[in-house]
N, C-alpha and C positions, 0 to 999 in steps of 0.2 A: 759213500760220499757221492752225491749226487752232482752231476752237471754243473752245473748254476753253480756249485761251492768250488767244485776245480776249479772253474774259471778265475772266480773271485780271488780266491790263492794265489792262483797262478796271476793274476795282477797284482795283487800285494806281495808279492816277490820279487818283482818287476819294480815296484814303485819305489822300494826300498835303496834300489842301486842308485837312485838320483841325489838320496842323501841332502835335501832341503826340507826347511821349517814345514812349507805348506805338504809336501808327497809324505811327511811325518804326521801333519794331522790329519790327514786324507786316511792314511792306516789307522790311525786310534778312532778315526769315527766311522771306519768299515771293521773293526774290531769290535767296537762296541755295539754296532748296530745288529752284528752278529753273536752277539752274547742274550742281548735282548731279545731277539729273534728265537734263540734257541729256550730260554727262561720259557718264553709264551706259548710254544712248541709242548714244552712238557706240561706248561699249564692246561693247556687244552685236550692233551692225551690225559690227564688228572682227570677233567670235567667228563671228558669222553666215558671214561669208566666209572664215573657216579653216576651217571646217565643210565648205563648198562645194569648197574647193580640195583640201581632203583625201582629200573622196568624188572630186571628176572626179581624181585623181592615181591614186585606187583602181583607179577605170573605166577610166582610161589603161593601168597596166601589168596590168589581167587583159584589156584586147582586146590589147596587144602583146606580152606575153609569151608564150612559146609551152608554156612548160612551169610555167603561173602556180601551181596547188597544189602542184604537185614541185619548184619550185624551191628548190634547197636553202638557196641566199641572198637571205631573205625579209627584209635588213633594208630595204628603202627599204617595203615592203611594211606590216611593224612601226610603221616610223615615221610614216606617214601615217595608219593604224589608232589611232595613241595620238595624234596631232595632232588626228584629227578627232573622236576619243572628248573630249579635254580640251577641246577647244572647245565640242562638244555640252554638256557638262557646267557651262560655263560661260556658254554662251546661257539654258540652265535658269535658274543661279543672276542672270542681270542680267536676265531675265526677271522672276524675285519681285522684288527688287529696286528694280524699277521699279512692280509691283503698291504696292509698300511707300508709293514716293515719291509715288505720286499718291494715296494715303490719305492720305498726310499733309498733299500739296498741297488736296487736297480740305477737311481740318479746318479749314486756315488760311483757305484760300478762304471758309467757313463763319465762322468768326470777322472775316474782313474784312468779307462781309456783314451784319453783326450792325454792327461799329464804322460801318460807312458808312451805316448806318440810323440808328443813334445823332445821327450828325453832319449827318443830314438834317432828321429830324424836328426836329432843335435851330433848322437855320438857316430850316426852314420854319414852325417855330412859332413865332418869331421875327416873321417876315414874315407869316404870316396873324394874330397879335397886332395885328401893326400895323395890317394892312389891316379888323381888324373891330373897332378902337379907331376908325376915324375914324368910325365912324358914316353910313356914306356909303351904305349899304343902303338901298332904298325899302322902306317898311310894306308898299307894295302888292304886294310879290313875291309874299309868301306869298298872299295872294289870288287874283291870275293863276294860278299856277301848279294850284291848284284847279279851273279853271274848264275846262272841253273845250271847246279848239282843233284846227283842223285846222292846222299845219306845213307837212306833205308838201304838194308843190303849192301852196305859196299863194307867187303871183306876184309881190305887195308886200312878202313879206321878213318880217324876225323884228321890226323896229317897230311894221308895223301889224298884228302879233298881238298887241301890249300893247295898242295902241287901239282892237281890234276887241273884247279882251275887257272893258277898259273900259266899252264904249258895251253888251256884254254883263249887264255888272252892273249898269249904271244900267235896263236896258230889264227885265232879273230877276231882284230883290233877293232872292226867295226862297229862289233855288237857294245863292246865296252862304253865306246864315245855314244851309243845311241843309248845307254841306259841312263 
């Protein structure tokens, strides 16, 4: 499974938890768009190898024929010349084809990212509502967070940099008021 179809998965998985009319038809025509994508896929690996049997069928009767430009009955000749011509012809066209469908795969992909952004920020503003309604933030954050601490290296952990800067503000009130 390549890239591009993880992705796509992985947002029509996503799209699904929003559970409305439109993120439902957004799936059945990223469903669909990928059904037809893959039909035209194998159409083209089809055409691809009537291509190939056409030309070695070519190669075939000019290394064994003996008399291959003069021969005056050139129809198996004809025939693999117009097999491999209309298959060429038609690798081109499921070629664009497929240009087509992943432009379009791509739009939809693009509007599913938009709906699944929509459905995020909803259920996460939601949830961060809740969590800065309780009130449960310390005053002193914003303080610490001002103050220079060293982190890296420090052997007692992210606790006793709150109470190292703590015992900072008490020992220098000045610097607090000046940040």
């Amino acid at each position: 499974m390549s890239e591009h179809q993880k992705h796509t998965e992985f947002l029509r998985r996503i799209i699904v938890y929003a559970d409305t009319e439109a993120h439902r038809e957004l799936d059945r025509r990223i469903a669909q768009l990928q059904r037809d994508e893959h039909c035209i896929r194998r159409a083209a690996l089809a055409a691809v190898f009537f291509t190939l049997a056409a030309l070695a069928g070519l190669v075939y009767v000019a290394i064994l024929d003996e008399n291959f430009p003069y021969n005056p009955s050139q129809i198996l000749v004809t025939v693999l010349c117009d097999v491999g011509l209309a298959s060429l012809v038609c690798v081109a066209g499921f070629s664009l084809l497929l240009v087509v469908y992943r432009k379009r795969l791509n739009r939809l992909r693009e509007e599913c990212r938009q709906l699944v952004e929509k459905v995020v920020e909803r259920e996460l503003g939601k949830s961060r509502a809740a969590s800065l309604g309780d009130g449960r933030s310390d005053p002193g954050d914003r303080e610490i967070s001002h103050l220079p601490t060293k982190v890296i290296g420090s052997p007692e952990g992210l606790g006793s940099v709150r109470r190292r800067a703590m015992n900072d503000e008490n020992n220098h009130p000045n610097e607090l008021s000046a940040a």
